[in-house]
KOLDOLUM-84168 format. One line per field, with one value per residue (C-alpha): residue number from 0; y, z, x; residue in three letters. Coordinates in Angstrom, 1 decimal, decimal comma. Example, Ala and Ser with C-alpha at 12.3 -4.5 7.8 and 13.67 -1.06 7.14 Angstrom:
2
n <- (0; 1)
c2 <- (-4,5; -1,1)
c3 <- (7,8; 7,1)
c1 <- (12,3; 13,7)
res <- (ALA; SER)
***
This chain:
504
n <- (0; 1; 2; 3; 4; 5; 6; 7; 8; 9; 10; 11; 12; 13; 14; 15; 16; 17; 18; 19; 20; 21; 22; 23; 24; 25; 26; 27; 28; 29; 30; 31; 32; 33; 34; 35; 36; 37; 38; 39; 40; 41; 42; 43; 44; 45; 46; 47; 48; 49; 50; 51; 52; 53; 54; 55; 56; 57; 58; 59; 60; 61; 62; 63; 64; 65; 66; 67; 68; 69; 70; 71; 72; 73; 74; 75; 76; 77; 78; 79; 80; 81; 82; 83; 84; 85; 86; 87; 88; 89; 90; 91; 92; 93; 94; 95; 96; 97; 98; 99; 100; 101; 102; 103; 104; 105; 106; 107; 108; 109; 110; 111; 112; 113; 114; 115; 116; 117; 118; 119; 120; 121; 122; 123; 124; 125; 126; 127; 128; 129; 130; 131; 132; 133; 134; 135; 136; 137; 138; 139; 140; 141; 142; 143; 144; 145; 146; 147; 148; 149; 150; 151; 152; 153; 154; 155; 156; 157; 158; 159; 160; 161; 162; 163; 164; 165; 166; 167; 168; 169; 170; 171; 172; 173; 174; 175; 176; 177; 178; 179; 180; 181; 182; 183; 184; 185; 186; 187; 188; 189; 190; 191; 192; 193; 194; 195; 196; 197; 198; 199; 200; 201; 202; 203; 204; 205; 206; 207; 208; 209; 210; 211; 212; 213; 214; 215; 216; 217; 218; 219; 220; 221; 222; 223; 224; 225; 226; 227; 228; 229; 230; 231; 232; 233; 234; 235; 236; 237; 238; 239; 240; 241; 242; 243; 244; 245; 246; 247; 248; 249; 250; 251; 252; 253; 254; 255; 256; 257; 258; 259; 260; 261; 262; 263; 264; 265; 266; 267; 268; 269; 270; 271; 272; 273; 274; 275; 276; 277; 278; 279; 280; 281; 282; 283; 284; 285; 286; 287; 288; 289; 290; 291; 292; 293; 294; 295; 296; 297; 298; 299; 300; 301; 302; 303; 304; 305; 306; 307; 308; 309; 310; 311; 312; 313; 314; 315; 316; 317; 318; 319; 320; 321; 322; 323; 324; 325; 326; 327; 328; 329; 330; 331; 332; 333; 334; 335; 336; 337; 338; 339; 340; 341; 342; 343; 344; 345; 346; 347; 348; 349; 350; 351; 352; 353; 354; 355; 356; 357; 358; 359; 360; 361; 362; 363; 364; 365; 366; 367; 368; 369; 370; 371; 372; 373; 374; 375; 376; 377; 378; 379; 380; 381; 382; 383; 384; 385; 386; 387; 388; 389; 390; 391; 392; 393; 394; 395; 396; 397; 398; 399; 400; 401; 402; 403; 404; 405; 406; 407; 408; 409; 410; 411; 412; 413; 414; 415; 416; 417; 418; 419; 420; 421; 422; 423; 424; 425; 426; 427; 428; 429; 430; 431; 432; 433; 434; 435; 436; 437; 438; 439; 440; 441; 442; 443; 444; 445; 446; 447; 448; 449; 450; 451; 452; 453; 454; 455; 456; 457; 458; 459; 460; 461; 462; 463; 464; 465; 466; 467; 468; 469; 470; 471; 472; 473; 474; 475; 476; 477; 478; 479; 480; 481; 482; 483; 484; 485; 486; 487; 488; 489; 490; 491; 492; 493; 494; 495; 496; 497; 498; 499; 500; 501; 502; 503)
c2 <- (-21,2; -20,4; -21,6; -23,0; -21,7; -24,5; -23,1; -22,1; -21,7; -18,6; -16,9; -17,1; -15,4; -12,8; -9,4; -6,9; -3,3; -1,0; 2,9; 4,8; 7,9; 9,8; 13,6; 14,8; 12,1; 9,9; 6,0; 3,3; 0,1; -3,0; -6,4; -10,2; -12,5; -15,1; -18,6; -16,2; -13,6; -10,0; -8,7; -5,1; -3,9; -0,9; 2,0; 5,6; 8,7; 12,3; 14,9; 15,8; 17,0; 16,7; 17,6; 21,2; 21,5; 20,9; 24,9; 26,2; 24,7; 20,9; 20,8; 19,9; 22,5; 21,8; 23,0; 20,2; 17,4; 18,2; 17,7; 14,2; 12,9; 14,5; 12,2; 8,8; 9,1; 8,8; 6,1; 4,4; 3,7; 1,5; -0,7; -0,4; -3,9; -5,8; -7,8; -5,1; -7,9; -7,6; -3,8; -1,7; 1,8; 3,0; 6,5; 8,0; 10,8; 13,6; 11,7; 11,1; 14,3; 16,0; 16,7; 16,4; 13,6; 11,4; 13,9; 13,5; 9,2; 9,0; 10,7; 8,9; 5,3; 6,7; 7,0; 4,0; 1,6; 0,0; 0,8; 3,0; 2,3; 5,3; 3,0; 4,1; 5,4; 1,7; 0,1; 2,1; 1,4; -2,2; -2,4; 0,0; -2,3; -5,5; -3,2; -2,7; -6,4; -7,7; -5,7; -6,0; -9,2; -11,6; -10,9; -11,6; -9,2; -6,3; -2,8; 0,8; 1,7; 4,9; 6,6; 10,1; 11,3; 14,3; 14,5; 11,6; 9,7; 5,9; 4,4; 0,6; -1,7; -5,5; -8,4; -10,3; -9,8; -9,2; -5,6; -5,9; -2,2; 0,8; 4,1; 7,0; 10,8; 13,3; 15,6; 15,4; 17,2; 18,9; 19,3; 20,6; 23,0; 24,7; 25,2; 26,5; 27,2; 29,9; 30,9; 29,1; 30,9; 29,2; 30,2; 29,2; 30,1; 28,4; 25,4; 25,3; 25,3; 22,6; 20,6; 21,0; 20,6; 17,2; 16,3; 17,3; 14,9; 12,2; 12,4; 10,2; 7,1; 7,8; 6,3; 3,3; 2,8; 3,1; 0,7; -1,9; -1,0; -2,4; -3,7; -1,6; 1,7; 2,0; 4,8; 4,3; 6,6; 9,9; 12,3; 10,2; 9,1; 12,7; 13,1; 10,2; 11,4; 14,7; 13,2; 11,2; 13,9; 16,7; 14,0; 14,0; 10,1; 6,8; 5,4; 5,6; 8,6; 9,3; 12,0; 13,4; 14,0; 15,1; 17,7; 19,0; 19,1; 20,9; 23,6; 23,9; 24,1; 27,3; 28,8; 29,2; 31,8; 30,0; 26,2; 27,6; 28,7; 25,2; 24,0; 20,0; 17,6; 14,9; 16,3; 17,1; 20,6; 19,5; 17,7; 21,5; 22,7; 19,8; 19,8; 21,8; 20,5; 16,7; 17,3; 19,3; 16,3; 13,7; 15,6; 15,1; 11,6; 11,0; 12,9; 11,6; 8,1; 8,2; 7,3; 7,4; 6,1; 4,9; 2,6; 3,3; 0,8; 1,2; -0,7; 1,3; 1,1; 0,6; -2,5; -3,8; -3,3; -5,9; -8,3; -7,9; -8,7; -12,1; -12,9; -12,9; -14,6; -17,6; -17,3; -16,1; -12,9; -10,7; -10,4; -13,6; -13,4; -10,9; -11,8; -15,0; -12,4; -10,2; -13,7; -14,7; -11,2; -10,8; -14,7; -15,5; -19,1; -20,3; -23,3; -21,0; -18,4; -21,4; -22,9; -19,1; -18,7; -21,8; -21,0; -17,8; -18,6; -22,0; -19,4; -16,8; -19,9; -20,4; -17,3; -15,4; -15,2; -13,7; -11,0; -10,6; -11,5; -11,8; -13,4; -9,9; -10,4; -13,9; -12,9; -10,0; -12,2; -14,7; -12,2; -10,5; -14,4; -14,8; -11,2; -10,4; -11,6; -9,2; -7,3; -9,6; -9,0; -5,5; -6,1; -8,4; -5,4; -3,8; -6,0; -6,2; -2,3; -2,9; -5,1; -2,6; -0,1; -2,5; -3,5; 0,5; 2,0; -0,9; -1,4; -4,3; -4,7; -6,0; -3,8; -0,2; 2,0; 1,4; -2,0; -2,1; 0,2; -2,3; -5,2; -2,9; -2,2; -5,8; -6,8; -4,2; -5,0; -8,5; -8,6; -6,1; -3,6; -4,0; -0,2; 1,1; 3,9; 2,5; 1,4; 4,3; 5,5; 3,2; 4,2; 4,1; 0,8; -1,0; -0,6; -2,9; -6,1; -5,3; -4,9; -8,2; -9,5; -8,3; -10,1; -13,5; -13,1; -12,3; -15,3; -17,7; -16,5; -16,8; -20,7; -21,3; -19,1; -22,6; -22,9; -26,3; -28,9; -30,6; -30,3; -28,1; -29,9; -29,9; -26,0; -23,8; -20,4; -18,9; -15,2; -13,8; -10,3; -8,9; -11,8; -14,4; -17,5; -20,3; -23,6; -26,5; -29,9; -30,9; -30,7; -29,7; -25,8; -27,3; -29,6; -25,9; -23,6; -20,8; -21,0; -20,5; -17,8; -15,6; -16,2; -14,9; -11,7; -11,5; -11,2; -7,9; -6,2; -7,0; -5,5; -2,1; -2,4; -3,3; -6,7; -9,8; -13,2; -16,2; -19,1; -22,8)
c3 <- (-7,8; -4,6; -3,9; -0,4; 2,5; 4,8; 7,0; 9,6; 12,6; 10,3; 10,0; 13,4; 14,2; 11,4; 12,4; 10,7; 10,2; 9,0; 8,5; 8,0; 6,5; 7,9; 6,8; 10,4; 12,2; 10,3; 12,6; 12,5; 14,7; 14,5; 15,8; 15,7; 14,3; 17,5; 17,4; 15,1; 17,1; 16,5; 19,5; 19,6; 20,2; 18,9; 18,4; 16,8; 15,6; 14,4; 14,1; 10,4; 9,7; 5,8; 5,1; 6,1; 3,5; 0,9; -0,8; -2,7; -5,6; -4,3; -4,0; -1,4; 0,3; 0,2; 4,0; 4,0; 2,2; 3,7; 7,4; 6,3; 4,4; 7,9; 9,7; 7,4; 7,2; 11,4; 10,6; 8,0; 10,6; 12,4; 9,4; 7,9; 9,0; 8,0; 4,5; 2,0; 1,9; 5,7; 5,7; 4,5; 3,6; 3,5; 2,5; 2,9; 2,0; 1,7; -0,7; -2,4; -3,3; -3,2; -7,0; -6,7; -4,5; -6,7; -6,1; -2,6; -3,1; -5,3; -2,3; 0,4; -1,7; -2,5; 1,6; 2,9; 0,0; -0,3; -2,5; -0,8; -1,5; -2,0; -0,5; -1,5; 1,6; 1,7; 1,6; 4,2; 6,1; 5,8; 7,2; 10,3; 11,1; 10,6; 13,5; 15,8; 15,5; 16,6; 19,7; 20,6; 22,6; 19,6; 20,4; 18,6; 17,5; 15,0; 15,9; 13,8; 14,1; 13,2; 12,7; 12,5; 10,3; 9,6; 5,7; 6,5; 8,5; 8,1; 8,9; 9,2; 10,5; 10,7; 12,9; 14,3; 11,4; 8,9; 7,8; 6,1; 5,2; 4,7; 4,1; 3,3; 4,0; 3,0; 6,0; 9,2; 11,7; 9,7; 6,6; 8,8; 11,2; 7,8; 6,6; 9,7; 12,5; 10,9; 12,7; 15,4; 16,2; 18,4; 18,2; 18,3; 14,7; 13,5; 15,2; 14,0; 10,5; 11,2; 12,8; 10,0; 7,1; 8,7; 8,9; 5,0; 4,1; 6,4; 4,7; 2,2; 4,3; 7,3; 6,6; 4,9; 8,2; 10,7; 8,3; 8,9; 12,5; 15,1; 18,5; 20,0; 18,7; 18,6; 17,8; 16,8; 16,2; 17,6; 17,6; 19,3; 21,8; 22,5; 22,9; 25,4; 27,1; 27,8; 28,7; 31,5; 32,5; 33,0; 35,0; 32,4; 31,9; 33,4; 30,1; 27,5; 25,5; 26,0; 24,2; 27,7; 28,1; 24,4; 24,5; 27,8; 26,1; 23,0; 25,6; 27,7; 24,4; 23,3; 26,4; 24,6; 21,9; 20,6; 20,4; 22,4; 25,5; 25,4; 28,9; 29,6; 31,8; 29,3; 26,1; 24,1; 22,7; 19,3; 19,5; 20,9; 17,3; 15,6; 18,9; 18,2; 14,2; 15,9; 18,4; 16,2; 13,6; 16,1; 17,4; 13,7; 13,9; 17,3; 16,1; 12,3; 13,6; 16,8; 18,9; 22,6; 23,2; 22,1; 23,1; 22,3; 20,8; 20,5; 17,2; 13,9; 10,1; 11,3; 13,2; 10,3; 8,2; 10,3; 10,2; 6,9; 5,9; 8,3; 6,4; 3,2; 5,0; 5,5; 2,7; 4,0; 1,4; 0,9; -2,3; -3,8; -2,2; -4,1; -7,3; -6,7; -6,2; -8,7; -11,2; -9,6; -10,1; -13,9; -14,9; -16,3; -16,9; -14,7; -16,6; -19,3; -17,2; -14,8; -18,2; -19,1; -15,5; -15,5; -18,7; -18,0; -14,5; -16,4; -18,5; -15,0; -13,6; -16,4; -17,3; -14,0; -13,4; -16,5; -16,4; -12,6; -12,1; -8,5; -6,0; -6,2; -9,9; -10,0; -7,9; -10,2; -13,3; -11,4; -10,6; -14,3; -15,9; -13,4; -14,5; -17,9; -19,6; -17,1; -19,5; -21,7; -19,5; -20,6; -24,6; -26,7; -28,7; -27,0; -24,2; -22,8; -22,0; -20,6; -17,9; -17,5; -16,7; -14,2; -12,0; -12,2; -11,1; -9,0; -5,1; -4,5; -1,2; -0,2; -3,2; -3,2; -6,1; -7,8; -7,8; -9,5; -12,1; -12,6; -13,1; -14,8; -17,5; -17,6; -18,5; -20,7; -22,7; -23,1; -27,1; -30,2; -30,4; -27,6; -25,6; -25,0; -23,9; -21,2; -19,5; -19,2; -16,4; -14,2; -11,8; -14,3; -12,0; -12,8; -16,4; -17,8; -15,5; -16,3; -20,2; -19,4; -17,3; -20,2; -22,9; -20,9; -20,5; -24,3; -24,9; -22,3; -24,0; -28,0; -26,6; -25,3; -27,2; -28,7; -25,6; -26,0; -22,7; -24,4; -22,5; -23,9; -25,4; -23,4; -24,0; -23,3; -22,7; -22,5; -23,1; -24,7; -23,5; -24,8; -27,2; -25,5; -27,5; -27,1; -28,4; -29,4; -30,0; -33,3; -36,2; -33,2; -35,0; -38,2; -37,1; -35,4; -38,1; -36,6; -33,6; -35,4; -37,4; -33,8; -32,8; -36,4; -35,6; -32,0; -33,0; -35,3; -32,4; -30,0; -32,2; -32,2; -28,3; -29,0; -27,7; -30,2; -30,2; -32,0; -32,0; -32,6)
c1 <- (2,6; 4,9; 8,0; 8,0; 9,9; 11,3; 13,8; 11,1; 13,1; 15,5; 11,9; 11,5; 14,5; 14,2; 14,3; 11,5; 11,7; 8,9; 9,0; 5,8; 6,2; 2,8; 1,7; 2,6; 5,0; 7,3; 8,1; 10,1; 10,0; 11,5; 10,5; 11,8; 9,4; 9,8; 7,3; 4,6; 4,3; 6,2; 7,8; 9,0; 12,9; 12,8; 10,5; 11,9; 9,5; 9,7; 7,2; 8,7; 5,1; 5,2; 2,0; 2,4; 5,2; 2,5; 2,2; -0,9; 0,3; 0,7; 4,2; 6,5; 9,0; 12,7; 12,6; 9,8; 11,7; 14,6; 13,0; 11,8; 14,9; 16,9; 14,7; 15,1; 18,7; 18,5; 16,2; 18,7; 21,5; 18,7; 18,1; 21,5; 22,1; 19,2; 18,4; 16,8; 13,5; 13,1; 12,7; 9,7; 8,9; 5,4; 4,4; 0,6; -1,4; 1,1; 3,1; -0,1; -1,2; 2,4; 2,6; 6,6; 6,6; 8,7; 11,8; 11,6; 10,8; 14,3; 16,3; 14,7; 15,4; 19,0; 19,5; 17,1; 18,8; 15,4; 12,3; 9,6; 5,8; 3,5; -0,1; -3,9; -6,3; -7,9; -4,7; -3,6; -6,9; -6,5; -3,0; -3,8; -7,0; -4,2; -2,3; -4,9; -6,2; -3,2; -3,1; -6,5; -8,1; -9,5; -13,0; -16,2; -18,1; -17,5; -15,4; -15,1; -11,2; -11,0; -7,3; -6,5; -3,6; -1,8; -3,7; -6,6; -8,5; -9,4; -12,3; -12,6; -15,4; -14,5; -14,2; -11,6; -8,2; -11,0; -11,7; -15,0; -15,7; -12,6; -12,7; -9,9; -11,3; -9,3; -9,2; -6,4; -5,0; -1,7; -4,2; -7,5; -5,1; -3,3; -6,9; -8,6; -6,2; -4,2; -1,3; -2,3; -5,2; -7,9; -11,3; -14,8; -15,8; -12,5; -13,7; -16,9; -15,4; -13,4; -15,7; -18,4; -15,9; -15,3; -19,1; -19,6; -16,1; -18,2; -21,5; -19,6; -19,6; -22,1; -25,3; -23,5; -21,5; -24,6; -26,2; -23,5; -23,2; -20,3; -20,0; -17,5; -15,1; -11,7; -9,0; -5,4; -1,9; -1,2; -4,3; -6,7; -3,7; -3,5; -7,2; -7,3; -4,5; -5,9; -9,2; -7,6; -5,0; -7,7; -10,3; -12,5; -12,7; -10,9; -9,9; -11,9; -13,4; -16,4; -18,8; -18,9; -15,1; -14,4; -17,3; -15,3; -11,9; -13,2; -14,5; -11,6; -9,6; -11,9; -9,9; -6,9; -6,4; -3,0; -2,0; 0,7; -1,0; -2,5; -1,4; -2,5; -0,4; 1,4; 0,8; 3,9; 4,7; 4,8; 1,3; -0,1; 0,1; -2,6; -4,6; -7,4; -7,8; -7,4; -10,4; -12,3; -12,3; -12,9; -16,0; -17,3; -16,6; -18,9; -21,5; -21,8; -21,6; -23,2; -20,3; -21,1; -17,1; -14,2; -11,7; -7,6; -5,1; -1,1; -1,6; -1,2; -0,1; 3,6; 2,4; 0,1; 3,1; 5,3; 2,1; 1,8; 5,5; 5,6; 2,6; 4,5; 6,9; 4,3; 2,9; -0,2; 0,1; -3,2; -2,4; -3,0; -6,5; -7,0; -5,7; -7,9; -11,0; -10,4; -10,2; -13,5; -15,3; -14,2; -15,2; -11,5; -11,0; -8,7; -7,4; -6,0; -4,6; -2,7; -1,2; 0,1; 1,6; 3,7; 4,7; 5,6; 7,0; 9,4; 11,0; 11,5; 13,1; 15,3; 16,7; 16,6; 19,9; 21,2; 18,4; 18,7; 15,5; 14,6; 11,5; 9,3; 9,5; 8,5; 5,1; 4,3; 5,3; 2,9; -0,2; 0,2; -0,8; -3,4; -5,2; -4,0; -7,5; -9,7; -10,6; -12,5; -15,2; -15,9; -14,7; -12,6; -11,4; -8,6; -8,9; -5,6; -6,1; -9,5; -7,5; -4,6; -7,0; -8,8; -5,9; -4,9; -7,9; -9,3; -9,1; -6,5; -5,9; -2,1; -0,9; 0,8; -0,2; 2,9; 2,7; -0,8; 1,4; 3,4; 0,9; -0,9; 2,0; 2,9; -0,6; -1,1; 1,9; 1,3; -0,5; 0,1; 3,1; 5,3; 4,3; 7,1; 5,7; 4,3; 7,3; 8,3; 6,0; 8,2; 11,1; 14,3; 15,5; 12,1; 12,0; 14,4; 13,2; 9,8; 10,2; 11,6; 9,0; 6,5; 8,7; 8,0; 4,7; 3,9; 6,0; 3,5; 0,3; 1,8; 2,7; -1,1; -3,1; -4,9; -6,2; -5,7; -5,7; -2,3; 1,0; 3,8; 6,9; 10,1; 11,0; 14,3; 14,8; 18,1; 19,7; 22,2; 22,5; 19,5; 18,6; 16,0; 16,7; 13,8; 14,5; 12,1; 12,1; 12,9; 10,2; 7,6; 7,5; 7,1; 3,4; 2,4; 3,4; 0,2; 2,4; 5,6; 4,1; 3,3; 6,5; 8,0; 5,5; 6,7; 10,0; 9,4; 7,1; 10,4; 13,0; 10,8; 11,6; 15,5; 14,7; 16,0; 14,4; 15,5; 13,7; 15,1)
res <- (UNK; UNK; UNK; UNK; UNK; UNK; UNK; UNK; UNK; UNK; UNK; UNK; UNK; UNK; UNK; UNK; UNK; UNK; UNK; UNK; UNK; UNK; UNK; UNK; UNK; UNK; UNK; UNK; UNK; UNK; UNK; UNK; UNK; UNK; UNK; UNK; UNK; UNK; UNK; UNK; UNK; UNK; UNK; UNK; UNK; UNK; UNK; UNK; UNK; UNK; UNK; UNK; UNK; UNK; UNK; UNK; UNK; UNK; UNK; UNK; UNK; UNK; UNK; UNK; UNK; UNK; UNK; UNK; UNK; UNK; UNK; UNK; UNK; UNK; UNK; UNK; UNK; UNK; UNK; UNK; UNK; UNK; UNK; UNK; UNK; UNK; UNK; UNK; UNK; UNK; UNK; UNK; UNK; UNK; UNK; UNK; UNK; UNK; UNK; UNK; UNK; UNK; UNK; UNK; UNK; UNK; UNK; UNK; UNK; UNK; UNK; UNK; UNK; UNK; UNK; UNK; UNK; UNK; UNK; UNK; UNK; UNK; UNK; UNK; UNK; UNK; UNK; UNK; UNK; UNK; UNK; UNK; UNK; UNK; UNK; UNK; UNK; UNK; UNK; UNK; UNK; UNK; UNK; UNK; UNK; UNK; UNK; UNK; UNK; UNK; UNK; UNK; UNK; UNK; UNK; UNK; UNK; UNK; UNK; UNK; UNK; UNK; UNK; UNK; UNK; UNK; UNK; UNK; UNK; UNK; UNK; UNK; UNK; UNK; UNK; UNK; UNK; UNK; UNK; UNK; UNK; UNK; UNK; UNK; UNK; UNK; UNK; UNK; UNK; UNK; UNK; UNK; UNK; UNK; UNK; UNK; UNK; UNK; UNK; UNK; UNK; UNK; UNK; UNK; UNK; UNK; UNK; UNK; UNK; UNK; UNK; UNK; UNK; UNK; UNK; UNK; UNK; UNK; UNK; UNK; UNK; UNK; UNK; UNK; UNK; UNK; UNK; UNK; UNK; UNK; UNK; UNK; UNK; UNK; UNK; UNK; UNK; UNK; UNK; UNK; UNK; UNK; UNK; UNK; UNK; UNK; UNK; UNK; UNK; UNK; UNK; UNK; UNK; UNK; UNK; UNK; UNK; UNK; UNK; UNK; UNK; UNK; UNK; UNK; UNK; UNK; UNK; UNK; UNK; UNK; UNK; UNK; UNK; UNK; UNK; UNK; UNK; UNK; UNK; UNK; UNK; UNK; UNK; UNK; UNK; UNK; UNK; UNK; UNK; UNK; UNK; UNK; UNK; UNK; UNK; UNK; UNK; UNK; UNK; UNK; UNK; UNK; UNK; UNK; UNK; UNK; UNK; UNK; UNK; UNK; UNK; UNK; UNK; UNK; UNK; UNK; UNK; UNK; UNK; UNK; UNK; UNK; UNK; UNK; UNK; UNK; UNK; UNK; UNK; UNK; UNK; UNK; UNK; UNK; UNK; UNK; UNK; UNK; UNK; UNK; UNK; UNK; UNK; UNK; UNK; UNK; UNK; UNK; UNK; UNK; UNK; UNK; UNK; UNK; UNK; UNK; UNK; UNK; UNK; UNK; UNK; UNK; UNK; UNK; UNK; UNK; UNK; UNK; UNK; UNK; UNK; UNK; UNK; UNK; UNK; UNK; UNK; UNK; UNK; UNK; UNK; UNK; UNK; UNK; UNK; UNK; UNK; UNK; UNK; UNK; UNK; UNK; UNK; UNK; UNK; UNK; UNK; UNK; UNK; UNK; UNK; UNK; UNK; UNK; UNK; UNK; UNK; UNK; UNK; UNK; UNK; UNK; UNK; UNK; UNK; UNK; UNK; UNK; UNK; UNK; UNK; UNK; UNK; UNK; UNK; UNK; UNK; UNK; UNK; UNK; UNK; UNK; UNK; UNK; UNK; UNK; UNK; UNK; UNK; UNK; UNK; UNK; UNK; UNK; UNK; UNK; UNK; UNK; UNK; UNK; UNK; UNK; UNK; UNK; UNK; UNK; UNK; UNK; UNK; UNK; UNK; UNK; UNK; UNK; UNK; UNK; UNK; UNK; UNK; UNK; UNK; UNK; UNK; UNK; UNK; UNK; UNK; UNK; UNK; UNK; UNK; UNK; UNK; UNK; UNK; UNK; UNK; UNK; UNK; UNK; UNK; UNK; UNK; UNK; UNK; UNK; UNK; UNK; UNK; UNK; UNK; UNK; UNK; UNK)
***
């Protein structure tokens, strides 16, 4: 259930903003959503390089978080102006592994006044192949993008705007010149490691890859711009790379001793220092996949991120694809789970208000019926955790990792004691709407738990504070006493979670 957007022609004059927040380079760009297509007005970027803040231990710097919330309060004077739903903040592997990346999340929301989503290697592979479809001639015929960060690569093979296969690797230029390039020391041996620590992190994916095979090869974002660049700057190609050309570079980078000695028309001082760890892992990438060249495009996750949100916009949201997939693959019956969700979603309409309840939460609120009975596949027993641990731990594309927290909690807290617990694991400003959420939901599947194909009464839902008040017709309770005896046990398991409900 959606509700429908009609004002098309203030979508089409809606202006976008997204802000990736990369291990080496942090960007911003904003576009205005003009007849369906996104056209550029503003591009802004920083080489913040987070990921070399990461320490031993897995923790980012203060010199580190200060250099990336520096950068994003430049960035917020850009947005400042725009509707809080029309901007978004995407961070990638080094606020994946960063062990204290929450701190630096909290500051960055506190400066950007909007939420910032921490997304999974294949989410962020999907969204960079969305980018580089959108700026590539719609072609038939497969392609590889491949898209070299500062603490991953992505790998991608699909056709047209649909990736079919996509890959995270934990290795990238920031990361790989840390580990190997020490004080920005060039030399052979150094390479070599480099280049062969890449080909065991590719051994994951390789054979599985060649098996599905593609047309043509692509690179996206900054390293394999660079490469390119360099390629075409020292004669080596015309516009492509080719094996030839990057087997040239790497040698005449092997000149150098130190990324600063590194002298190539075009390239940018600050790109000299990730150089050598960039070449030496797309070397890996040629000859694990048997690349003979490879093609450039100026699309990259900040542009799948704009395509993405006028998606949403049109409804066109990746999510509920998968949603529908996930139902599909885990054999839940659909009939029950669309009587819980407009249930669920005719008490969110009535109460929203009061409990500040806004459109994000109605989708979730909306997604959470659609999944909740997952886990019936694997076990009756216990099965609401079964499916909390599904929609955790499973790949969802369209979703951040925090928002499959937050389906997951929702779901998992829909049957037994109200886990309190669990809500706890959410950003302080998420837990109160989604303990609320959770109460709603719990409410939906006590009302139809039957299963039976008969329509509800005429219900009401209304609040008092924190008191949800749910009125039926008259003498209806009395010829469904099973269903007035859940309620009567949903209201103890709600008062454990200082939530009252009184039922008329």
């Amino acid at each position: 259930m959606t509700e429908q957007i009609t004002a098309t022609d203030q979508i089409d004059e809606q202006f976008l903003a997204a802000i990736d927040l990369g291990s080496n380079s942090f960007h911003i760009v904003v576009a205005q959503l003009d007849q369906g297509e996104l056209r550029t007005v503003d591009i802004m970027s920083d080489k913040v390089q987070l990921a070399a803040g990461i320490n031993d231990k897995r923790y980012l710097t203060e010199e580190a978080k200060q250099r990336g919330l520096d950068c994003l309060s430049r960035f917020a004077q850009r947005v400042k102006d725009l509707p809080r739903d029309a901007v978004r903040i995407v961070g990638t592997n080094a606020l994946r592994e960063a062990k204290n990346s929450r701190e630096f999340i909290d500051e960055a929301e506190s400066i950007l006044g909007t939420s910032l989503e921490i997304i999974a290697g294949r989410e962020e592979a999907r969204l960079i192949y969305l980018g580089v479809s959108h700026t590539l001639a719609d072609d038939k015929g497969s392609r590889l993008v491949v898209d070299i960060g500062g603490g991953s690569t992505e790998f991608i093979i699909g056709e047209r705007f649909e990736p079919r296969v996509m890959e995270s690797l934990h290795m990238g230029c920031v990361s790989f010149t840390k580990r190997y390039f020490h004080d920005d020391q060039i030399c052979a041996k150094n390479f070599k490691k480099a280049q062969t620590a890449a080909l065991q992190e590719l051994q994951s994916i390789k054979y599985h890859y060649k098996e599905i095979g593609w047309d043509s090869a692509v690179g996206s974002s900054g390293t394999i711009k660079a490469v390119r660049n360099a390629c075409i700057s020292l004669g080596y190609s015309d516009d492509r790379i080719t094996k030839e050309a990057l087997l040239k570079l790497k040698e005449q980078i092997l000149t150098y001793s130190h990324s600063d000695e590194i002298d190539i028309e075009g390239l940018k001082p600050e790109r000299k220092k990730v150089l050598p760890a960039g070449i030496a892992i797309l070397c890996a990438v040629f000859e694990a996949l048997d690349i003979k060249e490879m093609s450039f495009s100026e699309g990259a996750l900040r542009e799948g991120v704009l395509y993405d949100m006028a998606g949403r916009l049109r409804h066109e949201d990746v999510r509920d694809r998968t949603i529908n997939a996930i139902m599909q693959r885990y054999h839940v019956d659909q009939e029950q789970a669309d009587r819980i969700e407009q249930t669920a979603l005719l008490a969110w309409a009535q109460i929203k208000e009061n409990w500040q309840l806004s459109r994000k939460h109605y989708d979730m609120l909306s997604w959470a019926a659609r999944t909740h009975e997952i886990g019936l596949t694997i076990a009756h027993s216990q099965f609401h955790k079964h499916s909390a641990y599904l929609l955790t731990h499973s790949d969802l594309p369209g979703f951040t990792t925090q928002e499959q927290l937050q389906l997951a909690t929702l779901v998992r807290g829909h049957r037994r004691k109200f886990p309190k617990d669990e809500f706890k694991a959410l950003p302080k400003r998420l837990q109160e709407p989604y303990r609320r959420l959770c109460v709603l939901l719990r409410i939906a599947v006590i009302l139809h738990r039957s299963r039976s194909k008969d329509r509800l009464p005429a219900i009401s839902f209304s609040v008092d504070n924190k008191k949800l008040i749910i009125e039926f017709p008259t003498g209806w309770l009395e010829h469904h006493p099973l269903t007035h005896a859940d309620l009567e046990q949903e209201a103890d398991y709600l008062s454990n979670a200082d939530i009252k409900l009184r039922v008329k």
